[in-house]
Residue, then its C-alpha position, 0 to 999 in steps of 0.5 A: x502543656x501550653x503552646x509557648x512551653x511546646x514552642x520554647x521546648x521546640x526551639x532548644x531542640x532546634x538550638x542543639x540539633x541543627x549544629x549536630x546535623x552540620x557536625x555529621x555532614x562535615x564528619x561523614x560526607x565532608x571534603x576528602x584529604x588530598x595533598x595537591x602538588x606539582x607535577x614536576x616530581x618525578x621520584x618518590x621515597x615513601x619512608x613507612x615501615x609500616x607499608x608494604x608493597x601491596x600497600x602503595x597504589x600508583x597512578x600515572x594516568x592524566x585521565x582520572x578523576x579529580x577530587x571533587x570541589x579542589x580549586x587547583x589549576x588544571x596543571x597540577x593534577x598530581x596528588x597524593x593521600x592515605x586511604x583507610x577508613x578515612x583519608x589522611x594527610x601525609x607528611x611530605x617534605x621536597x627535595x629537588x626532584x624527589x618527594x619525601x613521604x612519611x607517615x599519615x598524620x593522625x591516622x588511627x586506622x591500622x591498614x592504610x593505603x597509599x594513594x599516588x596519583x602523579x603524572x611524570x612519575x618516573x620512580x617510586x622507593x619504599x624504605x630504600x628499596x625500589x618498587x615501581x618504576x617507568 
C-alpha cells in the first residue's frame, strides 16, 4: 500500500473516531443533573407514586459537598436530582414556600433515588403523607 493511501485511511479513522471519543466522555463522565434552587423553601411535596420512604434521601447540612463545575452563587447551595443509574431532572413547580416535585424526566432506570440537599428544610411530604420533619 502506498504511504498516501495509509494517510488518507488514517485521517478517515481520525474523522469518526476523535467525535466518538468526545461523544463517550460527555455519555459517562460528563456534568451530573442537578437542579439548583433557593434556599428559601422550607416545604417539599414529592408526588411519585412510585417512591417510597426508604427512597427519598434528605440533607440539610451546608457542609456538604458541591456538584462540581455549578457556577451558582454560594447562597444557593440547595439542590435537588434523581439517582439511578444516571442522575435525572425532576419536575419541579413552586408554590409560595412549597416545592412540588414529580416524576424524574426521561429516566429509564427502575429504582430511583431521590436526592434533597436544602438548607431550611423544615418539612417533607410524600403522596400526602409527611415523612421527615425538623
Amino acid at each position: 500500500m502506498k504511504r498516501s493511501n495509509i494517510l488518507l485511511i488514517l485521517l478517515f479513522a481520525l474523522l469518526y473516531v476523535i467525535p466518538f471519543l468526545v461523544w463517550m466522555y460527555f455519555v459517562y463522565a460528563g456534568d451530573k443533573s442537578y437542579t439548583g434552587i433557593s434556599d428559601k423553601y422550607q416545604v417539599v411535596k414529592i408526588d411519585n407514586p412510585d417512591l417510597t420512604a426508604n427512597q427519598v434521601a434528605i440533607d440539610t447540612q451546608r457542609a456538604s459537598a458541591f456538584p462540581k463545575r455549578e457556577m451558582l452563587e454560594t447562597s444557593r447551595r440547595s439542590y435537588l436530582y434523581y439517582k439511578g443509574n444516571k442522575q435525572y431532572l425532576p419536575e419541579v413547580s413552586v408554590y409560595g414556600d412549597t416545592i412540588r416535585i414529580g416524576k424524574a424526566q426521561d429516566a429509564k432506570d427502575k429504582d430511583l433515588t431521590l436526592n434533597i440537599h436544602m438548607a431550611k428544610l423544615k418539612t417533607v411530604l410524600l403522596n400526602g403523607q409527611v415523612i421527615w420533619e425538623k
